[in-house]
C-alpha positions as CSV (number, residue, x, y, z in Angstrom):
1,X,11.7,-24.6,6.5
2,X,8.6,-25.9,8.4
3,X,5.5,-27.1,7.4
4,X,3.1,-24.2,7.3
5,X,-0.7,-24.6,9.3
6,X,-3.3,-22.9,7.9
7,X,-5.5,-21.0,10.3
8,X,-8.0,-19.5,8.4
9,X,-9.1,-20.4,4.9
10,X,-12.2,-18.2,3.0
11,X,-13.9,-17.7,-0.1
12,X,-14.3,-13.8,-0.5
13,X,-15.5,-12.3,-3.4
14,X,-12.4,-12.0,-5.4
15,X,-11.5,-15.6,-4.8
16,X,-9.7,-17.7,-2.3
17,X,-7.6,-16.1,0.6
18,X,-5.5,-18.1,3.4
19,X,-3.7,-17.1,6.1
20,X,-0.9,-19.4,7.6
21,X,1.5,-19.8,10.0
22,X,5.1,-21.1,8.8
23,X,7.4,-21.5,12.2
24,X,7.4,-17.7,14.0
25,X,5.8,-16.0,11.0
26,X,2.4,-15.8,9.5
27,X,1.5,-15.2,5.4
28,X,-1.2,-14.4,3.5
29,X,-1.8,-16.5,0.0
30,X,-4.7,-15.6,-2.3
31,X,-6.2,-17.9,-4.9
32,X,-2.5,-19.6,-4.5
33,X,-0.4,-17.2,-4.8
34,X,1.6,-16.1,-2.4
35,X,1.2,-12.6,-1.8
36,X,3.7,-11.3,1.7
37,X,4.3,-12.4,4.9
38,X,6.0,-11.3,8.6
39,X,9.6,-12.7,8.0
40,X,11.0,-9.0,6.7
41,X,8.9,-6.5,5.9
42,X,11.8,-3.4,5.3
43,X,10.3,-3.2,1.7
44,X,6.8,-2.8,3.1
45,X,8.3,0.3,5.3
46,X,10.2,1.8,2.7
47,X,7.3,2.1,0.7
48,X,6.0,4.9,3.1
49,X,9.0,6.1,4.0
50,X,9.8,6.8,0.5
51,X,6.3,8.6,-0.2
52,X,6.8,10.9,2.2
53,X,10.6,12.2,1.4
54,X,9.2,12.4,-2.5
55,X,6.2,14.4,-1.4
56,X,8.6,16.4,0.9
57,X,11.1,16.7,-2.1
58,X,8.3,18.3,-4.1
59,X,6.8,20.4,-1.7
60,X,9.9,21.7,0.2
61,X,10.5,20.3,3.8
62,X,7.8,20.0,6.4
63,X,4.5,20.2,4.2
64,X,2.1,22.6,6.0
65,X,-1.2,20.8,4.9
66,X,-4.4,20.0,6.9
67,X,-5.9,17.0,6.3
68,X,-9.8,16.3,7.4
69,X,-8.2,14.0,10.7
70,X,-5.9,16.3,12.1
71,X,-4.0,19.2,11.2
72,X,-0.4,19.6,10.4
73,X,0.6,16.5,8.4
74,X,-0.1,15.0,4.9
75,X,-2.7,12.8,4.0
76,X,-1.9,9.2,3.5
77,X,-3.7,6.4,1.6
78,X,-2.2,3.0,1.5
79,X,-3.8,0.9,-0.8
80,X,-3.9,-3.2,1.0
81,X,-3.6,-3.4,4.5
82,X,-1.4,-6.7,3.9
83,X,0.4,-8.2,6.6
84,X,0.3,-4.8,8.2
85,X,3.6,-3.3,8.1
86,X,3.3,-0.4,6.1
87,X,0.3,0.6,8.7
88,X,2.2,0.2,11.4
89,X,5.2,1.8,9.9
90,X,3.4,5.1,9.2
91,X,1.3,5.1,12.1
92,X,4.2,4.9,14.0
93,X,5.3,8.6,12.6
94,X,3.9,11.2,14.2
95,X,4.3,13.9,10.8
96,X,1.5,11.7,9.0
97,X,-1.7,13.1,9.3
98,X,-4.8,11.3,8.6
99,X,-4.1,7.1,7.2
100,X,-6.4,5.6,5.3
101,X,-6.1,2.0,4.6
102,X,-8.4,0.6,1.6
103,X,-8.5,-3.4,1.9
104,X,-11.4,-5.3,0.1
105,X,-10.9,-8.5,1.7
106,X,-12.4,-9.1,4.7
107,X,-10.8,-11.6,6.1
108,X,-7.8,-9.9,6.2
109,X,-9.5,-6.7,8.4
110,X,-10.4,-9.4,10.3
111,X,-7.0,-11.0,11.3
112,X,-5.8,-7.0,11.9
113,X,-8.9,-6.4,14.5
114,X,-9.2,-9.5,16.5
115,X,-7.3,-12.3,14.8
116,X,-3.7,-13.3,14.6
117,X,-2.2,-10.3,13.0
118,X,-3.4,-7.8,15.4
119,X,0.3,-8.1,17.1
120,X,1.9,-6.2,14.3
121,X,-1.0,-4.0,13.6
122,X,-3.0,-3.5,16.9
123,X,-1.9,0.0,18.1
124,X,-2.0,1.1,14.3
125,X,-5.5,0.3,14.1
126,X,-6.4,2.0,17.6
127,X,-4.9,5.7,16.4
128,X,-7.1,8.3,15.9
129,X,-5.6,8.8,12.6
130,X,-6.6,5.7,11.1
131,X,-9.4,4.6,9.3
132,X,-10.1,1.2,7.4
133,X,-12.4,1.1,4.7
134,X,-13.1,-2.4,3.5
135,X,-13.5,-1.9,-0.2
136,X,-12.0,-2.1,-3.9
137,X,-9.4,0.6,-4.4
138,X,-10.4,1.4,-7.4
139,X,-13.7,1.4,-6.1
140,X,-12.9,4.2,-3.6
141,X,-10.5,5.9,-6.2
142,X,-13.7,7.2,-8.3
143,X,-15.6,8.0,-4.9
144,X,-13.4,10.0,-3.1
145,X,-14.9,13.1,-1.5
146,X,-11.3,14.6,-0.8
147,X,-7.3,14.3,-2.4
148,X,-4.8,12.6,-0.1
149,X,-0.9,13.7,-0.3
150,X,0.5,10.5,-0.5
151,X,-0.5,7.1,-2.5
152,X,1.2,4.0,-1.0
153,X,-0.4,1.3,-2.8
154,X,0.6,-2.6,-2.3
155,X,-2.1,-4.4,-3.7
156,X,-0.1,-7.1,-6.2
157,X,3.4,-8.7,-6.8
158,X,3.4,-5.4,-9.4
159,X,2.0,-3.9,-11.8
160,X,3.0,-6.9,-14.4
161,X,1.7,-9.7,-11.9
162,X,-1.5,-8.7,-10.5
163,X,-3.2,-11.0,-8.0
164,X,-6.7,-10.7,-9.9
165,X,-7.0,-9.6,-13.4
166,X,-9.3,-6.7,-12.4
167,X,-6.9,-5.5,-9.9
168,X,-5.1,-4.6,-13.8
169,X,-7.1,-1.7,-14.1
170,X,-4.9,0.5,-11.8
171,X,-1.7,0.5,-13.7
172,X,-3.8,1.4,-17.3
173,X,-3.8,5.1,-18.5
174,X,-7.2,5.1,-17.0
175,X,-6.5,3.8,-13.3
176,X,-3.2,6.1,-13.2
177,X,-5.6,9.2,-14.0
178,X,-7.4,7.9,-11.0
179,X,-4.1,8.3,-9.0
180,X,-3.8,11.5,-10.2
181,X,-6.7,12.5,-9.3
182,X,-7.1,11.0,-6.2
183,X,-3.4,13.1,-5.1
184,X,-3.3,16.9,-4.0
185,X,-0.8,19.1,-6.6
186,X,3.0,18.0,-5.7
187,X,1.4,14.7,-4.2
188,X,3.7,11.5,-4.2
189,X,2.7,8.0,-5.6
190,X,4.8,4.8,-4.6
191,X,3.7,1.4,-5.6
192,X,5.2,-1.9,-4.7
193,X,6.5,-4.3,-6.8
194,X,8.2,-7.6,-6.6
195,X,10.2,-6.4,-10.1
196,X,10.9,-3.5,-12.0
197,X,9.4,-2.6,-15.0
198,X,10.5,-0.2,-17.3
199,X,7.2,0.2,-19.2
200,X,5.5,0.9,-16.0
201,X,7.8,3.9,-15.3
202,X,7.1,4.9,-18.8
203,X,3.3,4.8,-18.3
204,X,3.5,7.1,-15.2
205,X,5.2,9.7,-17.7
206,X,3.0,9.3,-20.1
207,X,0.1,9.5,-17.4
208,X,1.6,13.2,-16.4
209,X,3.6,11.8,-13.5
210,X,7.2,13.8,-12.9
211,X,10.2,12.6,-10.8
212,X,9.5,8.9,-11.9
213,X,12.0,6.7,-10.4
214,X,12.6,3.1,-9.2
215,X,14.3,2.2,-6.2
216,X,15.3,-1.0,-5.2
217,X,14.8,-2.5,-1.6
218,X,17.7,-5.4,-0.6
219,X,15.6,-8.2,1.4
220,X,16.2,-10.9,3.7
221,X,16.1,-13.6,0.9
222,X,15.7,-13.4,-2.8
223,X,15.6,-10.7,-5.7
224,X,15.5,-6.9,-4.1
225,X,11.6,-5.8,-4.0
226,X,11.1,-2.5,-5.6
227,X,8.8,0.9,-5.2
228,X,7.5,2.8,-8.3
229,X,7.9,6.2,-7.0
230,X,6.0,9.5,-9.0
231,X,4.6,12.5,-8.2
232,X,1.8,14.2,-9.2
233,X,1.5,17.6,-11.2
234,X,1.9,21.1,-9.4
């Protein structure tokens, strides 16, 4: 493998955040971890792709909601803009309605508007349907003035390897009634995960969550990521 080059190093509020470029691709590190980069990105993809057949699977096929950007399709949130796939993946499907993308770094909306990831995410960003708010997600959890359909949230390795310790809040019985509150009746939550973890699926029961599964994405190299998928009471 080559050498990688940074291209943007910055001290954000949360700590340390880098942005490289290793041969064709480009990846994000925070306070030294690495957190994703451009060489796959199918497990990034699925995680929206999944949201959406678990909200259809609970709501019956084409949901008929309005959301507050246009109506006719469900309301997404995806929690970390990342690298950018799972933007671009669901802006790329017309049956979303509104996307919301929380991020609280921002030097990471920065390389989507006008630095080196704009190439993955640049027409993403440009469709009506999109906003991105640059703020904590659990921050805007507690603020929300309305309920999305759909919770895609990518914001660790997983709910047992958070990038910050704050960021644990989410996956306590606290930050999962946040989720639940946060999601419209029959509403789907899918969370990322570089592992599973059986006493995170048992925490979304216990939270009030049904249909709690874990499905398992094969990628290009290494263990298979995996989504936490739930949804959210009638």
């Amino acid at each position: 493998m080559s050498a990688p080059v940074t291209l943007d190093r910055r001290e954000g509020p949360h700590g340390e955040v880098v942005l490289r470029r290793r041969g064709d691709h480009h990846e994000i590190i925070a306070n030294g971890c690495f957190l994703m980069d451009t060489s796959d990105g199918r497990s990034e993809r699925r995680l929206v792709d999944a949201a959406f057949e678990a909200l259809t699977t609970a709501t019956g096929p084409g949901p008929a909601r309005t959301t507050e950007k246009r109506p006719g399709g469900p309301a997404l949130l995806i929690g970390g803009l990342g690298v950018g796939f799972s933007l671009a993946h669901a802006a790329a499907d017309p049956r979303w309605g509104g996307i919301t993308v929380v991020e609280r770094e921002q030097a990471i909306v920065d390389w989507h508007l006008d630095g080196p990831l704009a190439g993955i995410s640049g027409t993403a960003v440009a469709d009506p349907r999109s906003v991105i708010l640059r703020t904590d997600l659990l921050t805007h959890l507690r603020a929300a003035a309305h309920r999305y359909d759909a919770l895609c949230l990518d914001i660790d390795n997983g709910p047992d390897w958070t990038v910050t310790d704050d960021n644990a809040g989410l996956y306590t019985p606290a930050g999962l009634a946040l989720c639940r509150t946060a999601l419209r009746p029959g509403g789907a939550l899918a969370i990322w995960s570089a592992q599973p973890s059986p006493e995170f699926e048992q925490a979304l029961r216990n939270a009030g969550f049904s249909g709690v599964r874990t499905e398992e994405i094969l990628v290009a190299r290494g263990v298979p990521d995996v989504v936490h998928l739930a949804v959210s009471p009638a």
